[in-house]
Every structure is written in C-alpha cells, then in structure tokens.
C-alpha positions as CSV (number, residue, x, y, z in Angstrom):
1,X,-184.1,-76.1,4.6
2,X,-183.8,-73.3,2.5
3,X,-180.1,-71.4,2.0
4,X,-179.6,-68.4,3.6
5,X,-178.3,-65.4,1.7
6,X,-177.7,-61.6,1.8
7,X,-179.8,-59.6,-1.1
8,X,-178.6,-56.4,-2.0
9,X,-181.1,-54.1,-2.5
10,X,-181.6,-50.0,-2.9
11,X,-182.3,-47.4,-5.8
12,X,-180.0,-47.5,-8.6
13,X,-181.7,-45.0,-10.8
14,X,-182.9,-41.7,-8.6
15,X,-185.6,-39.3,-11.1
16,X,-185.4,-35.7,-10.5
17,X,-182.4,-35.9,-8.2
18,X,-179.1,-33.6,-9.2
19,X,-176.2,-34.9,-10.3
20,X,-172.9,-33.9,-8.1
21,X,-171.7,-30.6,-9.5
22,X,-170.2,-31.0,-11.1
23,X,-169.6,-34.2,-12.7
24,X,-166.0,-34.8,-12.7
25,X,-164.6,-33.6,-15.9
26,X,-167.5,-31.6,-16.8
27,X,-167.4,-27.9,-14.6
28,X,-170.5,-26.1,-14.6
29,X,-172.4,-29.3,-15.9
30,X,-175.3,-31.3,-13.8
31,X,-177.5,-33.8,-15.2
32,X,-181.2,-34.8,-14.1
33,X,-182.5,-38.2,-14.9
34,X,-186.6,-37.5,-15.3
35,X,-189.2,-39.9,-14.4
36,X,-189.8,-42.8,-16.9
37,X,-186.6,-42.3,-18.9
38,X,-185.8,-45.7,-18.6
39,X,-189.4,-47.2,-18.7
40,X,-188.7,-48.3,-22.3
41,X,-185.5,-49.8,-21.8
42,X,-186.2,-52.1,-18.7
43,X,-189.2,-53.1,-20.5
44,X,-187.8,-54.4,-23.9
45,X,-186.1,-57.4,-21.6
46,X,-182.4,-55.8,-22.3
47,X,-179.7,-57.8,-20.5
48,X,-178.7,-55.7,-17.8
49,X,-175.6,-56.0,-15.3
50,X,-174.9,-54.9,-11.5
51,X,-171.5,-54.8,-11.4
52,X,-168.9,-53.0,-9.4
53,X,-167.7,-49.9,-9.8
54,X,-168.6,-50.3,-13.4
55,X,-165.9,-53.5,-13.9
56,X,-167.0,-56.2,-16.0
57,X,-164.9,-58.6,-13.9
58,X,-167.0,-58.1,-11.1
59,X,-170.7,-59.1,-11.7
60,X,-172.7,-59.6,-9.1
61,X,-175.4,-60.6,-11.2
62,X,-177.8,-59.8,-14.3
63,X,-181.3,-59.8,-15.5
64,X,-181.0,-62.6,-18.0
65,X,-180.8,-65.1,-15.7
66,X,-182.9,-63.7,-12.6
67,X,-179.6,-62.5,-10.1
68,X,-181.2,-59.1,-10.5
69,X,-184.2,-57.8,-10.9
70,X,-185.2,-54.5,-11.6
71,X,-188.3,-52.4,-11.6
72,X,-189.6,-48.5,-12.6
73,X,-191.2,-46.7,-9.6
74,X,-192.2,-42.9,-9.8
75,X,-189.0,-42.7,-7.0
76,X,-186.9,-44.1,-9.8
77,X,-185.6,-47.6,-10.9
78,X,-185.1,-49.8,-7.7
79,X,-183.0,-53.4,-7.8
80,X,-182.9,-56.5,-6.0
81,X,-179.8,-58.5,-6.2
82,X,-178.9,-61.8,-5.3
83,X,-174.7,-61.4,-5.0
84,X,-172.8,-65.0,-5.8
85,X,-171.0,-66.8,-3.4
86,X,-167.5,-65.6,-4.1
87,X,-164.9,-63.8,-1.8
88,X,-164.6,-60.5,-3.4
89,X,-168.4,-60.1,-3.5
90,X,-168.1,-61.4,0.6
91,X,-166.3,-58.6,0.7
92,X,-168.2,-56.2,-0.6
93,X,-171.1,-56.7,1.8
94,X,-169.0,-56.5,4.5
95,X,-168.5,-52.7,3.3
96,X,-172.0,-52.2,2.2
97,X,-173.3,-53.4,5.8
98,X,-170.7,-51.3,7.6
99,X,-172.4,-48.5,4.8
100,X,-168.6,-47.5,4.3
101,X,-170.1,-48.1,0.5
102,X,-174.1,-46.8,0.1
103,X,-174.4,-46.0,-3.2
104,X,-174.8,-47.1,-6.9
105,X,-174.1,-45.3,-9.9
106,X,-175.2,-46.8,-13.7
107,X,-174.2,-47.2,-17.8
108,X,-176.3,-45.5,-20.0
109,X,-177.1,-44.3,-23.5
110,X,-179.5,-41.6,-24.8
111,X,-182.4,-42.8,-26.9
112,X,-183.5,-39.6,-27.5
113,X,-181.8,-36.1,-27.1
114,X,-181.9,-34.6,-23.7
115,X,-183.2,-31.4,-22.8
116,X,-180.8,-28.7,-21.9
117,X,-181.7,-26.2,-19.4
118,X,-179.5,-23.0,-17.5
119,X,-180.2,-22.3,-14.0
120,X,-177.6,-19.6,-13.4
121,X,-173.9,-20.8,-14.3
122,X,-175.1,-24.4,-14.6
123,X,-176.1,-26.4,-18.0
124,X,-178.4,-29.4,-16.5
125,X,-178.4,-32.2,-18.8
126,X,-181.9,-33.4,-18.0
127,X,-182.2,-37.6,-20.0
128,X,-185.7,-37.9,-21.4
129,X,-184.9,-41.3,-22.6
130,X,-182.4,-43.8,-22.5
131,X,-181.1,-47.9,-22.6
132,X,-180.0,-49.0,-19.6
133,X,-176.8,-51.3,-19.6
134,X,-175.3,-51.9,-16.0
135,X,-176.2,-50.5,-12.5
136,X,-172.7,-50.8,-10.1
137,X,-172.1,-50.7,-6.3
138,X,-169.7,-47.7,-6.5
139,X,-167.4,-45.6,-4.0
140,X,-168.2,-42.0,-5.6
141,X,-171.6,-41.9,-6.8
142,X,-172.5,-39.1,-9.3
143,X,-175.7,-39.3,-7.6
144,X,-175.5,-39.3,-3.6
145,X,-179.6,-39.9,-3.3
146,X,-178.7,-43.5,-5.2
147,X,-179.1,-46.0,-2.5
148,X,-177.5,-50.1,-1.9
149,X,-178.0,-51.9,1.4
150,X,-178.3,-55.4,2.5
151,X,-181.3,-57.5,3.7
152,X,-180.8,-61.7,5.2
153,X,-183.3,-63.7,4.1
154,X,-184.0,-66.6,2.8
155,X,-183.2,-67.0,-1.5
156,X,-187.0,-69.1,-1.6
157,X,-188.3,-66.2,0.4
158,X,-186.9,-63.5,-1.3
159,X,-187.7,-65.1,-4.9
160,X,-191.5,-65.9,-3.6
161,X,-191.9,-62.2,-2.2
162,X,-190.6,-60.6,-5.6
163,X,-192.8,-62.6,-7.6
164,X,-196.1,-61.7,-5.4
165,X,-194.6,-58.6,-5.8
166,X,-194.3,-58.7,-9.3
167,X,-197.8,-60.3,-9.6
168,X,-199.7,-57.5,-7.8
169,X,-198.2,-55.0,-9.9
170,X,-199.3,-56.4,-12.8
171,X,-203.0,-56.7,-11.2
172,X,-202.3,-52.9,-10.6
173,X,-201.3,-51.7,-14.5
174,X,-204.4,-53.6,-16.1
C-alpha cells in the first residue's frame, strides 16, 4: 500500500504582480518580477531549496534530489513539495491548512540589470533575469498574490501525476 503524505503546493514566483509597497526598508520602492525571468535559471538544473522563512535549518526539501519540483508557467514559477516527516515541518502544515500561513516568498540574484521604471512617487524594480536559489513558506510575503497550500495524496500518486505532467509538457514544447 502506498504511504500517505501531504504535498505542499502553490506559486512561489508570481510575474507581473507588485511587490508590497513598499518593501520594508526600501520607501517609495516596488519591484515586478516579469514573465520568463527565471526561465534560464530553473532550466540550467541549479540546486534549489524550499525552506522556511528563508532558514537554512528548515528545509523542507530541494530540487537535487526530487522533494521539490519546480516549473515556469506564463502565471509564474509554480512548486510541488514533498515536506519530510519531521515535527516542525508537521507543524507547519498544520498552519498552512488552517491558511494562518498562505504565502511564499524567494532568494534571488540578478543575471542581468533590471529595468527601472517611475509611476508617480514609486521606482519599480522590474527583474528581467535572474538565478533562483530558495523558494520559503513565509509569514510576510513581499508578494501577497504568492500562493502555498496542501493537497493528501498518495507519494506514488503524486510522483506518477508530476511525471505525466512533466511528459506532456515536453510533447507540448517540441
């Protein structure tokens, strides 16, 4: 019989979505994160972490080893997780089911400059390109239209569907 687990799922990366204004420590700055910035990036096979709230002590898992996957839609970058069976990360979906916790947030760097634009007293900081490093379950999101819920399943299930998944895609690019 196969295991039953929880998958954590959602969009870690919204394109063309506001930042909060403004980002703490940075008055009268937003930032925009435009569609295919991170295209590059998730396609170069780059290591990348979920984590939470940006704490290396807390992994829940990473791409390297198939706990998280990741993919580029025109929405943004979307994730599916599969969280270890330890207590704090229990813990955590308890919160994330309750949706007392709903977002995610993520490390970056700039491959390229960004494009700076004025729309009335706000500088937006709009990414063209970067490398993605970690996505994290966080309590404030800099970007409230990120998304992370929970989903039951079964792990065989889950794995099967994201390869079909993964398969059609493919089928679709060519």
């Amino acid at each position: 019989m196969a295991n039953k687990v929880v998958s954590l799922l959602g969009l870690a990366v919204p394109y063309n979505k506001l930042s909060v204004n403004p980002i703490p420590g940075l008055a009268n700055m937003r930032e925009k994160i435009l569609p295919g910035a991170f295209k590059r990036s998730l396609e170069s096979g780059r290591d990348v972490m979920m984590l939470w709230n940006h704490e290396l002590k807390f992994i829940f898992g990473r791409t390297s080893v198939g706990t998280l996957k990741l993919r580029e839609t025109s929405e943004g970058v979307q994730f599916e997780n599969i969280p270890p069976d330890s207590q704090w990360a229990k813990d955590i979906i308890v919160s994330i089911d309750r949706k007392d916790v709903s977002n995610m947030s993520f490390g970056f760097r700039d491959s390229v400059e960004p494009i700076w634009t004025q729309e009335g007293k706000e500088t937006i900081r709009n990414v063209v390109e970067a490398t993605l490093f970690e996505i994290s379950v966080v309590t404030f999101p800099v970007y409230p239209s990120s998304s992370v819920y929970t989903r039951s399943g079964h792990l065989e299930k889950n794995i099967e569907r994201w390869n079909d998944l993964q398969e059609r895609l493919e089928i679709l690019r060519r």
